[in-house]
C-alpha positions in Angstrom: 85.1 40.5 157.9 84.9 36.8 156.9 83.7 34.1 159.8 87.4 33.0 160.0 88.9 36.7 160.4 86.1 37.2 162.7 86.4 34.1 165.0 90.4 34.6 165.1 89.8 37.8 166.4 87.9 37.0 169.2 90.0 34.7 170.1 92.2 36.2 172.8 95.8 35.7 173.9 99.3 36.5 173.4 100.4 33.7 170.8 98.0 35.6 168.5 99.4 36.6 165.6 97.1 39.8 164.1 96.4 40.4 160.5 98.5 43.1 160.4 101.6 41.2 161.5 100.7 38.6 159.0 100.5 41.1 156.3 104.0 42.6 157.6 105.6 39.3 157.7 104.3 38.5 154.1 105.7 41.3 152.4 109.0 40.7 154.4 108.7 37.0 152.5 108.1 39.1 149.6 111.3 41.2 149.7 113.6 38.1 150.7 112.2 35.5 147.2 114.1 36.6 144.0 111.2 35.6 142.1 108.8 37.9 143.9 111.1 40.9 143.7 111.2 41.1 139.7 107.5 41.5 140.4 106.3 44.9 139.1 103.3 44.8 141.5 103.3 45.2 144.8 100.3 43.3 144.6 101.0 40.0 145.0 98.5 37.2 146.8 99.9 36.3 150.2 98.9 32.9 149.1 101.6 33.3 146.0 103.7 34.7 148.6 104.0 30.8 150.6 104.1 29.0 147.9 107.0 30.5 145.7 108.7 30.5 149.6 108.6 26.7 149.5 109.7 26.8 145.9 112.7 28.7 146.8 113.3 26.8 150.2 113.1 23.6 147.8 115.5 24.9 145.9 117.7 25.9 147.8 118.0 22.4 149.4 118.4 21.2 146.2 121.4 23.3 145.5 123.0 22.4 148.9 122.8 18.6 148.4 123.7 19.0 145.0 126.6 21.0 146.1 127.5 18.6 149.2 127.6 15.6 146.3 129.6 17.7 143.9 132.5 18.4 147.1 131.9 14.7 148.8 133.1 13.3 144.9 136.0 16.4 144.6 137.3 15.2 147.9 136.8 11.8 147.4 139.1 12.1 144.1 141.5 14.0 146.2 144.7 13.1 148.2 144.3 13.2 151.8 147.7 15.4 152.4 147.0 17.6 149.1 146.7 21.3 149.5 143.3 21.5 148.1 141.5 18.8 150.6 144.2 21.7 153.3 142.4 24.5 152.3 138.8 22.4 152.1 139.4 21.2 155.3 140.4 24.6 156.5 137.1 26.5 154.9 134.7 23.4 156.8 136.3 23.9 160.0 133.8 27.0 161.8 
């Protein structure tokens, strides 16, 4: 067991997470990544596992403020009392 695996598990209390929940946790991340499920392997370094996670969280904010630009210009272009800023208005409106 390596001085750091060792020293976290001496460490006692209930907001510690154990290897095994970490391990669990990382193949959930694995599951939810598009990128990591065309993966043939099963095998993939938890460490790979993070980092294409903040890839595809990056991403995905990309696409949403891309998207948010691409509606905040259709609606800017479009008549207040149209049916299409209706229907917008309608699908924004939780």
């Amino acid at each position: 067991m390596s001085s750091r695996r060792s020293s976290r598990s001496r460490q006692s209390g209930s907001s510690r997470i154990s290897d095994d929940q970490i391990s669990d946790l990382v193949t959930k991340l694995q599951h939810l990544i598009p990128e990591l499920r065309r993966c043939r392997s099963d095998k993939v370094s938890a460490s790979k596992v993070l980092q294409e996670t903040c890839n595809y969280i990056r991403n995905l904010h990309r696409e949403v403020d891309d998207l948010s630009d691409r509606l905040s210009e259709f609606l800017a272009s479009t008549d207040d009392n149209s049916a299409e800023a209706a229907i917008i208005r309608s699908l924004l409106d939780y």
